[in-house]
N, C-alpha and C positions, 0 to 999 in steps of 0.2 A: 678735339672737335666734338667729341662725346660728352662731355664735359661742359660744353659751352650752351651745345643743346637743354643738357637737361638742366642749367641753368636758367635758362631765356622758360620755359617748360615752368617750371616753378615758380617765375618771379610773373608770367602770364595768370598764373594760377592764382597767387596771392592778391595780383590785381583785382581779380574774379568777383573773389571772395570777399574783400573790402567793398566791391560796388555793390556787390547783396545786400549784405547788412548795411550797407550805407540807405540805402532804397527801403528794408525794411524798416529801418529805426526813423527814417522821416514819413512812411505810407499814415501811419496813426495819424500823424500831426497834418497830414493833409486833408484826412477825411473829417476831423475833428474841427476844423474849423469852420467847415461845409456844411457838417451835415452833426447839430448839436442835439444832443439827445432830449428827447422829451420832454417834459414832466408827465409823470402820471395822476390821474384825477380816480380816488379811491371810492366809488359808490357802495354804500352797503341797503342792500333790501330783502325781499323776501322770495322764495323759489317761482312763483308762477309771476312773477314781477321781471324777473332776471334770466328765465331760461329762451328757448328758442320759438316760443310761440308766444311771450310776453311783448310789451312794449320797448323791456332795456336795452335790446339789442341795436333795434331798428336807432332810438335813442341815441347812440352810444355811435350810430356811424353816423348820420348827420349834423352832431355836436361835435365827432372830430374832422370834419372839411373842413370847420376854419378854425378849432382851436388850438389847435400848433401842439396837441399835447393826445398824451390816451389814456380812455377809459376802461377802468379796470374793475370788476363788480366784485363784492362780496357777498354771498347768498347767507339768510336764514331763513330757516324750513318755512319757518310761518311768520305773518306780519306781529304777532302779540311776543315774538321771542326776539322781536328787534334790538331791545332796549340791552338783553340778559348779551347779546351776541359783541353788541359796543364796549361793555364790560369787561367780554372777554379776549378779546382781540388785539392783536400784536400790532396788528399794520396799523397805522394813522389812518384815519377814517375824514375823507372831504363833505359828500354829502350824506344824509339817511335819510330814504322814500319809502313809506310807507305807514307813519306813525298815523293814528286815526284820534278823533276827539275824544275817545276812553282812556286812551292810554298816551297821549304825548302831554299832560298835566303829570304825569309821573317822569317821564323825560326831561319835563322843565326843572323838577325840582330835585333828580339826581345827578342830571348832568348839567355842563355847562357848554351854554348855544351863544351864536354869533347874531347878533340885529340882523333882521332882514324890513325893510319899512316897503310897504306896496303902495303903488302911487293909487289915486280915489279914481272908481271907475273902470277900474280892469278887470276885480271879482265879480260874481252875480252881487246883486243885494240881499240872495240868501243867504250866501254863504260869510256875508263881508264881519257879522257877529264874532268868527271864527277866527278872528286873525287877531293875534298877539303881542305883533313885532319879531318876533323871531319863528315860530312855524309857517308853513304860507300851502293851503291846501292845490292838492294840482286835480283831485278829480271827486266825485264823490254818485252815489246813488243808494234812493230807498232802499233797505230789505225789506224783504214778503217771504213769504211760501210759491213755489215753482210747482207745479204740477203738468203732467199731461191731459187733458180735456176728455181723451177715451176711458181713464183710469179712475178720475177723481172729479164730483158731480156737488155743484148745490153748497159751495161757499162761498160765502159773505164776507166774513170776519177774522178774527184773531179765537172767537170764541168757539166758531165751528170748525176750527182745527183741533183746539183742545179738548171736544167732548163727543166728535162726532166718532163712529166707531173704524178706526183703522188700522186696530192690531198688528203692531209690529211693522208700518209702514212706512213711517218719517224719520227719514235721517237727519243728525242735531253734529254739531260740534260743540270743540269741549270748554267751555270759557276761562278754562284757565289757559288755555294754548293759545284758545283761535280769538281774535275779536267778533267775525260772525256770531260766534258763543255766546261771547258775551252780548251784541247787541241782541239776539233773542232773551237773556235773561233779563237785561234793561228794557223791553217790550212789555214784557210781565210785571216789571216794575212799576212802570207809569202807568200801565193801563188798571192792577188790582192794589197796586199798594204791597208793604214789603212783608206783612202778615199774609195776607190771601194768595199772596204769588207761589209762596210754597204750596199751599194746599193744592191749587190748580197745577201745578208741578207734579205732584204726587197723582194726583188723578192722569195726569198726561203718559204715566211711563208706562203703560201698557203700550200705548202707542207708537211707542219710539224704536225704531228698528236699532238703531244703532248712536253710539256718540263719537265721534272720531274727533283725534287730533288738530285735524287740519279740516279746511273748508272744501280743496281738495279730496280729501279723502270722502267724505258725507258724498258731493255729488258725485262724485264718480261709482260710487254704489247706487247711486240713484238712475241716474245714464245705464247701469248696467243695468236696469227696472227689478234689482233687488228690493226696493222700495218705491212706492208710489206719489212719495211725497219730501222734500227738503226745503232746509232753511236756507236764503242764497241772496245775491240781488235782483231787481228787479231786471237788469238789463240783460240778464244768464239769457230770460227769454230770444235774445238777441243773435246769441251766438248760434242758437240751433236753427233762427229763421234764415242769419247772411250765411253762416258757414257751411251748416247742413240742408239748407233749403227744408228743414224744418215746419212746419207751421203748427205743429201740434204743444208746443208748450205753453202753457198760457199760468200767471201770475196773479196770486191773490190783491185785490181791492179793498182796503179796508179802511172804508168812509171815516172812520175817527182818527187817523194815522198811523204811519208806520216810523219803525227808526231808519235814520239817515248812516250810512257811511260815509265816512269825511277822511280823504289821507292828506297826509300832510309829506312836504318835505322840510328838512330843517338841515344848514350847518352846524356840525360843531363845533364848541368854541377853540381846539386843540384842529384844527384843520391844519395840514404842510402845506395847500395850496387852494386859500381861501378865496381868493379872487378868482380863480377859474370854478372853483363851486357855486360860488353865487351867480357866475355865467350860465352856468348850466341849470338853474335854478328856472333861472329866467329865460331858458330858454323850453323848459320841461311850459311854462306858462306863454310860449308865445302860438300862435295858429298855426305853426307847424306840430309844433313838440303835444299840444295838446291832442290835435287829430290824429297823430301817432297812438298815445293816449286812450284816444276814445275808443279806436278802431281795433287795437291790439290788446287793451286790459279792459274791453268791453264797461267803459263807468261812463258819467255823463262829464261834460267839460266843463271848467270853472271860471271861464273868462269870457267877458262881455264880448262878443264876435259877431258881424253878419255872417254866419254860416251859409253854405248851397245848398240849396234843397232840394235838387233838379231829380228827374227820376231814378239818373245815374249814381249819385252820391247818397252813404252810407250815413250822412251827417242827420239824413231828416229822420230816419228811424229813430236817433237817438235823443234828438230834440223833442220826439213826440210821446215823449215818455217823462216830461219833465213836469205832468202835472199831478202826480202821486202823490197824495195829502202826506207831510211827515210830520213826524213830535217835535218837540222844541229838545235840548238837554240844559233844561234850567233845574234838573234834580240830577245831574249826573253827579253831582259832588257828592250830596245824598245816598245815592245808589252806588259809588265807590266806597264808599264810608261803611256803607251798612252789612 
């Protein structure tokens, strides 16, 4: 009898055991059919582009509600080390935001990019010169000088920044790092020619509090009123008016023009998932993705739109800033060269 039990005991056990693993070797195959994984969409840009008070986030959830896939960023420090970071990089790379009209003619002609053709009528007609078939810009705005109105008195120009006396008060970025950098140095270019720009350089650096890496870094000593003056966009004014309720920062005017920043996005031609990159291209350009855009990476928007301009909406501050004389870059080849 004892015997028979632990029989029946055993052979209840072995049953047991077989329906487990019967149950886990089929679970996989049942969820896998259901519920198929992903793709991932590889973004690569630059840190104040991609962190949590940029636009890529915000970006990044309303592109995956319907794109059945996820986005996945990868940061470089600064927009002008975009190019060295593609280079370096293990992961397949979908899109790259951030390239600007200085630097993505050296992109074109290191790497290799996928067509992207824009239909007529969707860019401004400022910007439409810009477009090459394969970069396609998502946002762009004048540099100036930023100052506060209690601090800094009685400029005009480009020229009463460089000679009025401000010992040690203006912060720069460093153009081999930052693009900001560089279009300051391309300001000098156009405006004295590539002899004189040095000389006025030379006279400038008393003035200059500091030259930092990053464009970040310049203002953020500035904001900390270490300095009473930076090199920036025109729209910075912007962030201290909606964000901080602000009103005291106000922006230089300088009747013969200013440089333009222009960023660009571009696919790669090595993309793993080129069709969902050029979705999200197009959607970085549609009236959502650009109001995201405008409102979180503070630039102006690049697409022909009726905009609202009700008292409520943040769209008309930024439209009213769209009459800022700027320079053409019909010497930039010139001034890369030189």
């Amino acid at each position: 009898m004892s015997s028979l039990k632990n029989f029946l005991v055993a052979g209840l056990t072995l049953l047991l055991v077989c329906a487990v693993l019967l149950f886990l070797k089929q679970k996989p195959n049942h969820f896998s059919s259901s519920e198929k994984v992903k793709p991932e969409l590889v973004v690569l840009s630059y840190g104040s582009f991609t962190n949590s008070f940029g636009p890529g986030l915000r970006l990044k959830q309303e592109f995956e509600k319907n794109c059945h896939c996820k986005v996945h960023f990868l940061t470089a420090d600064e927009a002008g080390l975009l190019i060295q970071k593609m280079k370096l990089s293990k992961e397949t790379i979908d899109v790259v935001v951030g390239l600007d009209q200085l630097n993505k003619s050296v992109a074109r002609q290191q790497l290799a990019w996928e067509p992207f053709a824009m239909e007529d009528g969707v860019i401004l007609s400022k910007l439409t010169s810009y477009l090459d078939g394969y970069f396609v810009p998502y946002d762009w705005a004048p540099m100036t000088f930023i100052f506060r109105e209690n601090e800094v008195k009685s400029i005009d120009n480009l020229e009463d920044v460089l000679t009025k006396d401000w010992q040690g008060q203006v912060t720069l970025q460093d153009p081999r790092m930052s693009t900001p950098g560089l279009q300051f140095v391309y300001w000098l270019f156009t405006r004295y020619g590539p002899e004189l720009m040095f000389k006025k350089l030379e006279e400038f650096k008393p003035k200059i509090h500091s030259v930092s890496p990053s464009w970040s870094t310049a203002y953020g000593l500035f904001q900390k009123k270490q300095a009473q003056m930076t090199f920036s966009y025109q729209t910075s004014v912007l962030y201290h008016q909606l964000e901080e309720k602000n009103q005291q920062y106000r922006f230089l005017n300088d009747k013969e023009g200013h440089p333009v920043q222009i960023e660009f996005v571009g696919v790669p031609s090595g993309c793993q998932n080129c069709s969902l990159a050029q979705d999200f291209v197009k959607f970085m350009l549609s009236p959502l993705g650009q109001e995201i855009i405008m409102t979180k990476n503070y630039m102006l928007p690049v697409i022909t739109y009726d905009w609202p301009t009700t008292s409520l909406s943040a769209t008309k501050y930024f439209l009213s800033l769209q009459s800022l004389p700027i320079i053409d870059s019909t010497m930039l080849g010139e001034f890369l060269l030189s």
